[in-house]
mmCIF file of the C-alpha atoms, coordinates in Angstrom:
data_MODEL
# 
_entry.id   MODEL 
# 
loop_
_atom_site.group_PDB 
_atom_site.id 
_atom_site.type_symbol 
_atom_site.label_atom_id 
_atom_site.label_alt_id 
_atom_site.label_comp_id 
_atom_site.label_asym_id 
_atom_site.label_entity_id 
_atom_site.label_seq_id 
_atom_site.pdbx_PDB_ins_code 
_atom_site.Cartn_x 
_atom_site.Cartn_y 
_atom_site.Cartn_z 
_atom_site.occupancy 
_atom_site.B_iso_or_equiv 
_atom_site.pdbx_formal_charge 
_atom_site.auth_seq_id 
_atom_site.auth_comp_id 
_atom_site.auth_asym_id 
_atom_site.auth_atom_id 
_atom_site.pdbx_PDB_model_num 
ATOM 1   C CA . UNK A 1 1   ? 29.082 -9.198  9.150  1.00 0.00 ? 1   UNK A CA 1 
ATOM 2   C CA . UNK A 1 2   ? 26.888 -10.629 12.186 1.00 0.00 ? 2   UNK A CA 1 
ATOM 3   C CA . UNK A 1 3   ? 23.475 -9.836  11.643 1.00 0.00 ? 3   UNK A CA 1 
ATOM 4   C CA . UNK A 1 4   ? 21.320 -8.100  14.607 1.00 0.00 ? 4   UNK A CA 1 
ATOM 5   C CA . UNK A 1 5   ? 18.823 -10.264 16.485 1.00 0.00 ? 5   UNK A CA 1 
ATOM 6   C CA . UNK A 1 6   ? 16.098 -10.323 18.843 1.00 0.00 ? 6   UNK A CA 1 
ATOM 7   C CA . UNK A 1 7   ? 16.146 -12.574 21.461 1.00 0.00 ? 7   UNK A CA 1 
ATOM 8   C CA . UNK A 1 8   ? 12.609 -13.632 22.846 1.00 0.00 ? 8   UNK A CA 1 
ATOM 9   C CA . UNK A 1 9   ? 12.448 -11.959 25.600 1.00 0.00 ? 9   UNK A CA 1 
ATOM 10  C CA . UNK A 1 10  ? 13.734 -8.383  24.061 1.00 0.00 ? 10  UNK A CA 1 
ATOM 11  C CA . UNK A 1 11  ? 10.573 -9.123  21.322 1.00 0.00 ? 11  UNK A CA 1 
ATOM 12  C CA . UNK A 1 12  ? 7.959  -10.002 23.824 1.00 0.00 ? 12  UNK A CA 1 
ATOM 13  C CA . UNK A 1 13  ? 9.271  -6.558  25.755 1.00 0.00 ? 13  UNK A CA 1 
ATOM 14  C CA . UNK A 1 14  ? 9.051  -4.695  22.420 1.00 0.00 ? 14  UNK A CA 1 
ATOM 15  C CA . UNK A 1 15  ? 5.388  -6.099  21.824 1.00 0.00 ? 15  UNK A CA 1 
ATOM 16  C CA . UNK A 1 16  ? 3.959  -5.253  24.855 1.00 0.00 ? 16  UNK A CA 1 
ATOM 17  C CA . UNK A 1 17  ? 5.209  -1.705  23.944 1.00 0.00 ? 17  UNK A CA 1 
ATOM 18  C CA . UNK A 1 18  ? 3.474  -1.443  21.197 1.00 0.00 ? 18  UNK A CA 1 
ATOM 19  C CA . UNK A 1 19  ? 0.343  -3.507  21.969 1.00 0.00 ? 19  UNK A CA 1 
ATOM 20  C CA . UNK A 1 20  ? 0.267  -0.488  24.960 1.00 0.00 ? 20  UNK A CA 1 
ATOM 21  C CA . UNK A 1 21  ? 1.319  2.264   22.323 1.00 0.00 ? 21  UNK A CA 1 
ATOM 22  C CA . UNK A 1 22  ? 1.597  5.853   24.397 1.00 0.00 ? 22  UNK A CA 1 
ATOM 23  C CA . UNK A 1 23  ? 0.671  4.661   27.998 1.00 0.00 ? 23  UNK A CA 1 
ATOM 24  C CA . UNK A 1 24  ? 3.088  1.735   27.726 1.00 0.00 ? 24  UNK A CA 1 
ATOM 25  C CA . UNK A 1 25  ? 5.670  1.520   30.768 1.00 0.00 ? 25  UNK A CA 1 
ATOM 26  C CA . UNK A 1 26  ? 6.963  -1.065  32.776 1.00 0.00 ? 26  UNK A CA 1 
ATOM 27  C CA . UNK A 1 27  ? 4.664  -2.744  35.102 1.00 0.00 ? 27  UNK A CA 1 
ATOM 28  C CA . UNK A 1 28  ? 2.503  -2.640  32.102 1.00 0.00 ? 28  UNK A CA 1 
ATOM 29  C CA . UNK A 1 29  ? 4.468  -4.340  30.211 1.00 0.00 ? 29  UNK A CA 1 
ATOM 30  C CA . UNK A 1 30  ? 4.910  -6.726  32.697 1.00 0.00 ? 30  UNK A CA 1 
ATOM 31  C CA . UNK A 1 31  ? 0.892  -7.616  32.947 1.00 0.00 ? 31  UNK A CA 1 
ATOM 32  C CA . UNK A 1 32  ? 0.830  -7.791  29.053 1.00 0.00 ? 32  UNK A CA 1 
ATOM 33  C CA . UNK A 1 33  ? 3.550  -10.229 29.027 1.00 0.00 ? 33  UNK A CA 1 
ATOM 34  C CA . UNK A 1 34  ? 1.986  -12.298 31.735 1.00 0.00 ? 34  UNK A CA 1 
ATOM 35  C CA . UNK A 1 35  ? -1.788 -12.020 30.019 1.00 0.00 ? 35  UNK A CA 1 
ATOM 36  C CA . UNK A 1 36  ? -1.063 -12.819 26.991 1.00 0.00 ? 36  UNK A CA 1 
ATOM 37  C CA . UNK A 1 37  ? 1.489  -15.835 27.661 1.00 0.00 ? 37  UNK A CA 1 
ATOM 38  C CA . UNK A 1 38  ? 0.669  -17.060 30.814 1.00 0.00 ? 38  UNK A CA 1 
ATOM 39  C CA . UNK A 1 39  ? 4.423  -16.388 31.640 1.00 0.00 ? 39  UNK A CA 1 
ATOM 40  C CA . UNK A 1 40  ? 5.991  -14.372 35.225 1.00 0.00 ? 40  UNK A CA 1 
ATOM 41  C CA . UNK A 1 41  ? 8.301  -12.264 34.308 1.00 0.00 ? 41  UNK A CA 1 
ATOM 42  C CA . UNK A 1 42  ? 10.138 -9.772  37.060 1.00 0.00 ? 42  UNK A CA 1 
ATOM 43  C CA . UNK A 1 43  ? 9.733  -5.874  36.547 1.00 0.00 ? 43  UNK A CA 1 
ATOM 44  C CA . UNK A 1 44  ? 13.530 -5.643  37.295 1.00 0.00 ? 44  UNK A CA 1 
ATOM 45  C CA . UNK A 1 45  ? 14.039 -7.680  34.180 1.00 0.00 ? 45  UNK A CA 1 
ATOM 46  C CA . UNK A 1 46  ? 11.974 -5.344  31.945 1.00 0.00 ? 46  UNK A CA 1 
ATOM 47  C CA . UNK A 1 47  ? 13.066 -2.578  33.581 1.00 0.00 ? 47  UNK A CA 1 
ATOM 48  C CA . UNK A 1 48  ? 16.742 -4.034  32.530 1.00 0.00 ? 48  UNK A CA 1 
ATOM 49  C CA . UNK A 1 49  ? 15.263 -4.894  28.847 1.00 0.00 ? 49  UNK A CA 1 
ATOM 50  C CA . UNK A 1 50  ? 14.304 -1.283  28.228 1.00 0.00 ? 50  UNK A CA 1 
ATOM 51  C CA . UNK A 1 51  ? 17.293 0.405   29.797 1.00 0.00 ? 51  UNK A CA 1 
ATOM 52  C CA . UNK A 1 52  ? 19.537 -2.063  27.579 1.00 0.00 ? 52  UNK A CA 1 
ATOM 53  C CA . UNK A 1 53  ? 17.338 -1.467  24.435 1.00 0.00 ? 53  UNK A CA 1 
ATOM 54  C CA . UNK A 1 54  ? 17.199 1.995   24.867 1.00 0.00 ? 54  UNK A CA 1 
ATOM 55  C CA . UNK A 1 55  ? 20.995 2.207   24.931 1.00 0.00 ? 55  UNK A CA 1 
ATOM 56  C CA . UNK A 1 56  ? 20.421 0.503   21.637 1.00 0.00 ? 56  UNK A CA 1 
ATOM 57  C CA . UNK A 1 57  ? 18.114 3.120   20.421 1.00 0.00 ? 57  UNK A CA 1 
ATOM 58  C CA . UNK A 1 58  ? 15.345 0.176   20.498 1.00 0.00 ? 58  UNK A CA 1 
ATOM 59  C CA . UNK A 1 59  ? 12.996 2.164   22.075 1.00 0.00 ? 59  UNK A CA 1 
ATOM 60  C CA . UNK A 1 60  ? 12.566 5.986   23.610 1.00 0.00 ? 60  UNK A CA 1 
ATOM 61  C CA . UNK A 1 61  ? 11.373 7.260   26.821 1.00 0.00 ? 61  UNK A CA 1 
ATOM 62  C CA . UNK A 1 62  ? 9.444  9.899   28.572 1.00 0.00 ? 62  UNK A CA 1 
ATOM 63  C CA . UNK A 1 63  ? 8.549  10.756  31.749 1.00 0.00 ? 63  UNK A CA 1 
ATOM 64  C CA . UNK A 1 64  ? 5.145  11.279  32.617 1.00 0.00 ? 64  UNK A CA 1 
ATOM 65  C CA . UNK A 1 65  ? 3.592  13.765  34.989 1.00 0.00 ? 65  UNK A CA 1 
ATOM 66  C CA . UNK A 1 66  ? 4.133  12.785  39.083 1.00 0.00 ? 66  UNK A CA 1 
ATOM 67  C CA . UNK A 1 67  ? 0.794  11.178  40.675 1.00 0.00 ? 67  UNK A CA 1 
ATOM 68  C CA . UNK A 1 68  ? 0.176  11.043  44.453 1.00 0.00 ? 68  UNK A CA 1 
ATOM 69  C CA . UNK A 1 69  ? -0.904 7.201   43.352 1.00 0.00 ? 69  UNK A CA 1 
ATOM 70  C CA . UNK A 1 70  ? 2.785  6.842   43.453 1.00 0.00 ? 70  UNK A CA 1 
ATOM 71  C CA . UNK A 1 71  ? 4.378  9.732   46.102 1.00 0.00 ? 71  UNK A CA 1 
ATOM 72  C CA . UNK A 1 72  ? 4.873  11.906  43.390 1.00 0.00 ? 72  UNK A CA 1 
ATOM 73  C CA . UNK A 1 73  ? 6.881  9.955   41.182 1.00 0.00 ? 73  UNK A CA 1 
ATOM 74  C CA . UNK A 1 74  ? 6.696  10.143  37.579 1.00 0.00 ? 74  UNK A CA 1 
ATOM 75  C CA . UNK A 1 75  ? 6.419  7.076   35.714 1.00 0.00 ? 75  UNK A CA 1 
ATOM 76  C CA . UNK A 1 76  ? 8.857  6.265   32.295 1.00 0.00 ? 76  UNK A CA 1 
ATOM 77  C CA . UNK A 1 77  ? 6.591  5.901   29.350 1.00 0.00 ? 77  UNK A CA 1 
ATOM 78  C CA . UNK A 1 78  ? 8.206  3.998   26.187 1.00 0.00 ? 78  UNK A CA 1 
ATOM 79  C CA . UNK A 1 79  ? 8.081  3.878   22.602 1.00 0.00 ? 79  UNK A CA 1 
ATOM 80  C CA . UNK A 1 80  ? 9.546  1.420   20.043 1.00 0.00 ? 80  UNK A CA 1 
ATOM 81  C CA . UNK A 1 81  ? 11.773 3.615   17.799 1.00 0.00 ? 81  UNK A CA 1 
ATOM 82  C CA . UNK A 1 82  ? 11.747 2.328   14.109 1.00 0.00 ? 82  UNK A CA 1 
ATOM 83  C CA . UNK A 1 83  ? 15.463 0.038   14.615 1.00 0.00 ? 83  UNK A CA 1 
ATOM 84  C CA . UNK A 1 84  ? 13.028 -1.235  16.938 1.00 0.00 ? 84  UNK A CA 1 
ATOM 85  C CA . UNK A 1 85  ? 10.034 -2.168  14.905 1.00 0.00 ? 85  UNK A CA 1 
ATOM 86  C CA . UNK A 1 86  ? 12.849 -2.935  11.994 1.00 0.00 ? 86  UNK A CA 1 
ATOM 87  C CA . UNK A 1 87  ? 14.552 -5.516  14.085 1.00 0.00 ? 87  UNK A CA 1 
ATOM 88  C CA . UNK A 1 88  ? 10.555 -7.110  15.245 1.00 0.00 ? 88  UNK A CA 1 
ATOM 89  C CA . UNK A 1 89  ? 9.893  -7.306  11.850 1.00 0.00 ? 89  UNK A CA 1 
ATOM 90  C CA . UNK A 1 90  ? 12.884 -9.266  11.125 1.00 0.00 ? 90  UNK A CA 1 
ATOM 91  C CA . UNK A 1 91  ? 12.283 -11.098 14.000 1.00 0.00 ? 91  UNK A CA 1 
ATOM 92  C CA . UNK A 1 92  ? 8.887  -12.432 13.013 1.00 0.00 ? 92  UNK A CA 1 
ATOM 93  C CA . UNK A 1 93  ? 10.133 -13.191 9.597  1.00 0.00 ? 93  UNK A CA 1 
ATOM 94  C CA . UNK A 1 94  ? 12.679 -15.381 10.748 1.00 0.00 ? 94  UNK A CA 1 
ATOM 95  C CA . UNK A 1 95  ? 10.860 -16.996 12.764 1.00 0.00 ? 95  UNK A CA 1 
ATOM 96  C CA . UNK A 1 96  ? 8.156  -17.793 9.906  1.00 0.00 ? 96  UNK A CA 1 
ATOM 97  C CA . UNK A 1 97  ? 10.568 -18.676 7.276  1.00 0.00 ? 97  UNK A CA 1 
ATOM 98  C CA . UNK A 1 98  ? 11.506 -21.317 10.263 1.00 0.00 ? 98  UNK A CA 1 
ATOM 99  C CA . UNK A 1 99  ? 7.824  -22.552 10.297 1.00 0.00 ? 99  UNK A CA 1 
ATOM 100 C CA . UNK A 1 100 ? 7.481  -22.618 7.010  1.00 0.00 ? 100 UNK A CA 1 
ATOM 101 C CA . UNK A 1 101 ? 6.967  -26.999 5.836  1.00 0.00 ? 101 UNK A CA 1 
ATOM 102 C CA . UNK A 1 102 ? 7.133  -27.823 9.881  1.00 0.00 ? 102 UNK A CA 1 
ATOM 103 C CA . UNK A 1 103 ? 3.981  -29.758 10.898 1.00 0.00 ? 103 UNK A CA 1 
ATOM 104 C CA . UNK A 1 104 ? 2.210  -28.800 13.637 1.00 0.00 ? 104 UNK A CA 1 
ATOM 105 C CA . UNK A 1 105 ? 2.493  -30.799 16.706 1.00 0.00 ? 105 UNK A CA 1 
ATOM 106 C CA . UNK A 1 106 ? -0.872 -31.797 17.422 1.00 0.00 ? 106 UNK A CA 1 
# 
């Protein structure tokens, strides 16, 4: 049996979610990716990301109340569902098990 996996991008998606907790939602996501690694990412690929990973039942969704800020639009607040946080988890230790008796490249 295949075991489930992260790929980078899905974690770094996932993370920002929870480093945002309750007001996380996509643009936000989007400038905690880019803050915190220096890296551009599109909002139509996070928007993708969570729409895919919600279909997973990665993460959960709610809309908030409509602001005139954005012509009465609501905007989609997610959550990382515990598969989600599972998955992280397993994510990270993989990833250290991998580190584990690698020097550092200095």
């Amino acid at each position: 049996m295949k075991k489930e996996t992260l790929g980078e991008f899905e974690q770094l998606v996932l993370l920002g979610c929870l480093r945002l907790g309750e007001d996380a939602y996509a643009g936000g996501i989007v400038e905690e990716i880019r803050q915190r690694t220096g890296r551009e990412v599109a909002h139509a690929a996070v928007y993708i990301a969570l729409r895919r990973m919600q279909a997973q039942q990665l993460v959960s969704s709610r809309l908030g109340d409509p602001t005139p800020e954005r012509g009465g639009r609501a905007k989609r607040y997610f959550e990382v569902m515990p598969r989600g946080r599972r998955l992280l988890e397993e994510s990270r230790q993989a990833l250290m098990s991998m580190w584990e008796g690698v020097e550092s490249a200095s």
